[in-house]
C-alpha positions in Angstrom: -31.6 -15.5 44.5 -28.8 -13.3 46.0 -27.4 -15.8 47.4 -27.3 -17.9 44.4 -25.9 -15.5 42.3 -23.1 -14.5 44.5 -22.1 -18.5 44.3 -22.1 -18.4 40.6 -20.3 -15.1 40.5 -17.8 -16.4 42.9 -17.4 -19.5 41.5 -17.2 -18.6 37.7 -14.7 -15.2 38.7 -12.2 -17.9 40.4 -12.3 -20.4 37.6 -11.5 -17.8 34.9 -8.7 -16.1 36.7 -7.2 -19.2 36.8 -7.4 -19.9 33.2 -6.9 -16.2 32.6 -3.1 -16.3 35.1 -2.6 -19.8 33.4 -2.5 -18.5 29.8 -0.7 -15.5 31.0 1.9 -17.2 32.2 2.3 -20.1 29.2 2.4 -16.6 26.8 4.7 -14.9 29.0 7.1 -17.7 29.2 7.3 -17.8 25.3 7.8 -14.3 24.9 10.7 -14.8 27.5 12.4 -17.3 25.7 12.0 -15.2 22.0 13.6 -12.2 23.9 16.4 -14.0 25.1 18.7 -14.2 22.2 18.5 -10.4 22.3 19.9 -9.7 25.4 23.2 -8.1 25.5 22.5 -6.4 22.2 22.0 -3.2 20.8 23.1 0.3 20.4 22.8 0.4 24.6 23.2 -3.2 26.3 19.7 -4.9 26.4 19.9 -6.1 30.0 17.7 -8.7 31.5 15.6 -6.9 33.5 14.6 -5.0 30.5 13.5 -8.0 28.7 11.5 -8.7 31.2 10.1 -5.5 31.8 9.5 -5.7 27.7 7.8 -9.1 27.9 5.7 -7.6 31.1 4.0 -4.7 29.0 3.0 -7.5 26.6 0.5 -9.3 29.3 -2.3 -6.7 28.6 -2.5 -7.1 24.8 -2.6 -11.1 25.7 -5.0 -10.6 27.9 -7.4 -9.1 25.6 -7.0 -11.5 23.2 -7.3 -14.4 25.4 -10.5 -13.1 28.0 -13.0 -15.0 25.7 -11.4 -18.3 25.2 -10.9 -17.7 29.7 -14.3 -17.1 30.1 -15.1 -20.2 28.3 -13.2 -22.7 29.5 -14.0 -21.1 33.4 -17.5 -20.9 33.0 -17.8 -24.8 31.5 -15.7 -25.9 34.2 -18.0 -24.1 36.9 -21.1 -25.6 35.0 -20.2 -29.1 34.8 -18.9 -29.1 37.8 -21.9 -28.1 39.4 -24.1 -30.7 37.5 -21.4 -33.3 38.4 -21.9 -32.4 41.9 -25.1 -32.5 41.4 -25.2 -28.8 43.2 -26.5 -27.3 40.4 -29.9 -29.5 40.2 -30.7 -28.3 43.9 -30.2 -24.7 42.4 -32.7 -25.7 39.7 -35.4 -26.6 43.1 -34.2 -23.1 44.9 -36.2 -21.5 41.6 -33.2 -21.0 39.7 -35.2 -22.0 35.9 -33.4 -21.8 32.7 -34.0 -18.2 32.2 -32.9 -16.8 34.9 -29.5 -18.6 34.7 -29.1 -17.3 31.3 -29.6 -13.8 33.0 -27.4 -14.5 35.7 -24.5 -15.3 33.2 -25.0 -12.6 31.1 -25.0 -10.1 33.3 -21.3 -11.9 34.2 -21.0 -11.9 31.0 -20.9 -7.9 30.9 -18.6 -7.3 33.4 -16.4 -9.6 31.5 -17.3 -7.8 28.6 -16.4 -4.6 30.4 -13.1 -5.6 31.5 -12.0 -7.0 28.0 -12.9 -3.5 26.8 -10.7 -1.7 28.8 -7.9 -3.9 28.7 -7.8 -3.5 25.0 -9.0 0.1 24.5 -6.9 1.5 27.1 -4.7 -0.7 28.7 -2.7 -2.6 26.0 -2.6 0.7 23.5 -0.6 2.3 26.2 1.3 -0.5 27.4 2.4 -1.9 23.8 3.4 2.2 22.8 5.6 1.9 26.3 6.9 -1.4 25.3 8.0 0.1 22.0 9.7 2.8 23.3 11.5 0.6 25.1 12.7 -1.5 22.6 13.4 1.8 20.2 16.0 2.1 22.9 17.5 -1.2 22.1 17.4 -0.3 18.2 17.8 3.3 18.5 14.7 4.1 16.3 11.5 2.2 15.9 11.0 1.8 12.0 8.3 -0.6 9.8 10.6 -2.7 7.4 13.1 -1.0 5.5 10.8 1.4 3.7 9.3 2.8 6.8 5.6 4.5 6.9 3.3 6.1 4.2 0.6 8.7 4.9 -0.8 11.2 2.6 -2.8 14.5 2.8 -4.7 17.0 0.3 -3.7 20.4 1.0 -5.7 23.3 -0.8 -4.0 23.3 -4.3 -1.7 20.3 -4.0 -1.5 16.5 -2.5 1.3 15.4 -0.4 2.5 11.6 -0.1 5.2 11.5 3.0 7.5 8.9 4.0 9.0 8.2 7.3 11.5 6.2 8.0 11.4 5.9 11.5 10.7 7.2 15.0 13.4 7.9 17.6 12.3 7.0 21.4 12.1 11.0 22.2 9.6 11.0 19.7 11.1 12.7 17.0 11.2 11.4 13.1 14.3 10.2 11.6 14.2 9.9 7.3 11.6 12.6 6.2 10.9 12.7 2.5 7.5 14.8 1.2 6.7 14.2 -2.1 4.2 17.3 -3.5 2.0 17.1 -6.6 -0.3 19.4 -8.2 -3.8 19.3 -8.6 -3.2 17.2 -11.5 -1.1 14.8 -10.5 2.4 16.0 -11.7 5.4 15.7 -8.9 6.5 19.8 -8.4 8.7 19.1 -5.4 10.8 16.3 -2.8 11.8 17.4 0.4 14.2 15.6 1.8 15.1 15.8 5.8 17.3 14.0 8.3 14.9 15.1 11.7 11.7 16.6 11.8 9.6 16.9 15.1 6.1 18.0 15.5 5.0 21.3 16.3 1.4 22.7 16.8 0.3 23.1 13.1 3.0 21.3 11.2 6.3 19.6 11.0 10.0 21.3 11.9 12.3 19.8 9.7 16.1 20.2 10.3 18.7 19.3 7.9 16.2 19.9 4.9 16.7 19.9 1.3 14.0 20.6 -1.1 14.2 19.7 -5.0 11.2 21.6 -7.2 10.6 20.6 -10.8 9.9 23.9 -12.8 7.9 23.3 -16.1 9.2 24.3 -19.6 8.0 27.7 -20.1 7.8 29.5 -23.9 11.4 30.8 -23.1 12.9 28.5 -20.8 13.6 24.7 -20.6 12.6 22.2 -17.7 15.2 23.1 -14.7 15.4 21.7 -11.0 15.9 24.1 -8.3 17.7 23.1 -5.3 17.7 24.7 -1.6 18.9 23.8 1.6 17.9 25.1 4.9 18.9 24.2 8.4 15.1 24.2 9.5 12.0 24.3 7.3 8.6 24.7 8.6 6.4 22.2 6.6 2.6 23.3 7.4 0.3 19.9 8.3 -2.8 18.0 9.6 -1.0 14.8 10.0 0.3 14.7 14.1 2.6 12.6 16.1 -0.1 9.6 16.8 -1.2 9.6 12.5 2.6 8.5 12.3 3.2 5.6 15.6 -0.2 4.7 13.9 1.4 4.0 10.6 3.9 2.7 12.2 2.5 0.4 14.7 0.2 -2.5 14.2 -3.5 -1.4 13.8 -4.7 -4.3 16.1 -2.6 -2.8 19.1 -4.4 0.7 18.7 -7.5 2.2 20.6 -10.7 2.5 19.2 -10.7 6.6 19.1 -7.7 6.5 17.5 -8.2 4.2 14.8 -11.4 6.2 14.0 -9.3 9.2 13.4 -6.9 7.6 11.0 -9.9 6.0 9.3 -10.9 9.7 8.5 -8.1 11.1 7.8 -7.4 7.9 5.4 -10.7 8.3 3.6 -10.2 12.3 3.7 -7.3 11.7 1.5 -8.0 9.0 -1.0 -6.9 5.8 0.8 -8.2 2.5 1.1 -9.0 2.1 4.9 -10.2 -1.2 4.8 -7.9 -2.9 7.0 -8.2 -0.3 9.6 -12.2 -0.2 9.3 -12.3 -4.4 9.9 -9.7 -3.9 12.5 -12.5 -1.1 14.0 -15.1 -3.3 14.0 -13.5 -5.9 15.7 -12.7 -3.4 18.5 -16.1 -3.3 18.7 -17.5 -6.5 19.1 -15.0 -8.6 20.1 -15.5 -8.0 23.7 -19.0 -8.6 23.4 -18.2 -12.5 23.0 -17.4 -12.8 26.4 -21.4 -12.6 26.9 -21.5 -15.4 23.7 -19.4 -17.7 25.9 -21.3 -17.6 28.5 -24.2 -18.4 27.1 -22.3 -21.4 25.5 -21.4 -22.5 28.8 -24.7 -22.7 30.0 -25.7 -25.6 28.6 -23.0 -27.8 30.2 -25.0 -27.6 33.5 -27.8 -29.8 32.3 -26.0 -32.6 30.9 -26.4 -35.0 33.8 -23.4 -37.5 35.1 -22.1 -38.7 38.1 -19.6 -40.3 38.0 -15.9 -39.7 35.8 -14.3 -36.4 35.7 -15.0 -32.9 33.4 -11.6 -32.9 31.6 -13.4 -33.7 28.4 -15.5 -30.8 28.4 -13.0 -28.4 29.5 -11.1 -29.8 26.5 -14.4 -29.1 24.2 -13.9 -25.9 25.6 -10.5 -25.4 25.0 -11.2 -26.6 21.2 -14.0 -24.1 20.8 -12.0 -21.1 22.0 -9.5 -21.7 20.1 -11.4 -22.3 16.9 -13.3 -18.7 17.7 -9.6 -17.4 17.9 -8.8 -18.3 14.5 -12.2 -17.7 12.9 -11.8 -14.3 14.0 -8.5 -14.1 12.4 -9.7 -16.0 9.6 -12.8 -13.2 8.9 -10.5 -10.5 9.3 -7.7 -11.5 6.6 -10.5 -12.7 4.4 -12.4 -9.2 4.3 -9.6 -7.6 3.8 -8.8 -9.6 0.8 -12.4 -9.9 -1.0 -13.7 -6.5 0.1 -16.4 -7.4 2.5 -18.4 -5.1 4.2 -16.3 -4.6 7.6 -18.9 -4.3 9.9 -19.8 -7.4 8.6 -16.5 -9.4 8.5 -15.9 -8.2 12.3 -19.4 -9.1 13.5 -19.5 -12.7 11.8 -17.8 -15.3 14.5 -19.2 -13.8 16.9 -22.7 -14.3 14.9 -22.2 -18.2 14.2 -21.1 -18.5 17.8 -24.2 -17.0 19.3 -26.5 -19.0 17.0 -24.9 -22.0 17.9 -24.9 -20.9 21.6 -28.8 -20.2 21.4 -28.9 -23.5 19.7 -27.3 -25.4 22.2 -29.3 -23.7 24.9 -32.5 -23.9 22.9 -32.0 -27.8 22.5 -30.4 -29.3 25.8 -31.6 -26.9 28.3 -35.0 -25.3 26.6 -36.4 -29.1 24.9 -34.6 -31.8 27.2 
């Protein structure tokens, strides 16, 4: 059985590479052609070789996305291949029964699983932050719209809502404004800044102005008090990777991190809902590399001889992509009616193993 598993391994490795290097480089080549009109611009000249260099840092976020639909269309064309060849029925006389395939490709199915993990837990955070940076250095600042970012903390006898604009490529923040309220809900104070950087317990803020709002008193009328300051040490929970958070897209973000902002979200009174889905997903989307192959499975027992397997790499092809958009699908539609996150995140990957077990149950288990 060694031996036969090392030819599967082999076999089914090769085949998704391929697919894997061949939807790499399609995606690459698109996100070539949308830099293009770039080059040449920006507040330092955007040169070629760092669009390339851009559009390179991209590859691991694609390959996260697109390890499932590989899987898929490799393993199928592995399996029918080997039925086609008939090599797959004198694996069926070596002892090789239904079960033990099915073990065979799920343990395949880890690794994958494995692999898609990392590349989008570790791999594509870092690479898409790098690949920001560089372009902050095109734009001079990386910023989200025109209205920038929008956190908020609790603080012991007040509530803060900041705002910030954007994020220069040392790090720093460009556009600080912190808008304090009191425990009821009245706004006492706006601080304005040009700069701020982080510091261990708070925020530095250079170029600061700060507006409070004093209440009519029994002998006095309602007055604003104005003070500037060079720097102003603003005393906070919310660090450097709360704020690329906020500004970056929650899909591109690793799994520890988007737990943190969750609490710090729900700590404060937010709606974390898109972030909590977007958890999930973290979660289990790697795990439908083992779905797949268990989908593929089946395509090993359908018995031909003659004619080629391009139709049932395209039924592959179609089945990827429709898991693609269901996911997407799930995700925008939790986030609009509320569903339980776990739930929306978990679902394609659900209806795809039940119809993978069904498949297998059918051609494989009763024919």
């Amino acid at each position: 059985m060694r031996t036969i598993r090392r030819l599967i391994y082999k076999e089914v490795a090769l085949a998704v590479l391929f697919v894997a290097i061949g939807f790499l480089a399609l995606f690459f080549f698109f996100d070539f052609v949308d830099e293009l009109p770039n080059v040449g611009k920006g507040v330092s000249p955007y040169r070629l070789t760092q669009a390339l260099v851009f559009v390179g840092l991209l590859v691991p976020s694609h390959l996260y996305e697109l390890m499932p639909i590989a899987v898929l269309i490799g393993t199928i064309f592995v399996m029918a291949r080997l039925a086609q060849s008939s090599e797959y029925t004198i694996l069926r006389t070596s002892g090789l029964g239904p079960w033990r395939a099915l073990r065979t490709l799920l343990v395949l199915g880890l690794m994958f699983t494995l692999l898609t993990f990392a590349a989008g837990d570790y791999v594509a955070p870092v690479a898409d932050r790098t690949a920001q940076l560089l372009k902050a250095r095109l734009e001079g600042r990386i910023s989200l719209g025109q209205t920038g970012a929008w956190l908020k903390e609790r603080q012991a006898y007040s509530s803060y809502s900041v705002n910030v604009n954007a994020l220069t490529p040392d790090g720093n923040m460009q556009g600080v404004r912190i808008f304090e309220a009191d425990s009821r809900g009245f706004l006492i104070s706006i601080t304005q800044a040009q700069r701020a950087r982080f510091e261990e317990g708070g925020w530095l803020l250079q170029q600061a102005e700060r507006r409070e709002f004093a209440a009519p008193g029994a002998k006095g009328q309602a007055h604003v008090e104005r003070t500037a300051s060079p720097q102003l040490r603003w005393p906070t929970d919310i660090s450097a990777e709360m704020v690329s958070v906020a500004l970056l897209k929650p899909d591109r973000m690793g799994t520890i991190d988007l737990f943190q902002y969750i609490r710090h979200l729900e700590a404060n009174g937010q709606t974390s809902q898109r972030y909590e889905i977007e958890f999930w997903r973290k979660v289990f989307y790697p795990l439908s590399c083992m779905v797949m192959v268990v989908l593929a499975l089946p395509f090993a027992y359908l018995h031909f001889r003659s004619g080629g397997i391009t139709t049932y790499v395209f039924g592959g092809v179609l089945v990827g992509i429709s898991f693609f958009m269901l996911n997407n699908v799930f995700g925008y539609i939790g986030n609009i009616r509320n569903w339980m996150p776990w739930l929306t995140a978990a679902s394609p990957g659900l209806i795809y193993t039940f119809l993978s077990l069904g498949a297998f149950g059918w051609l494989v288990l009763r024919r």
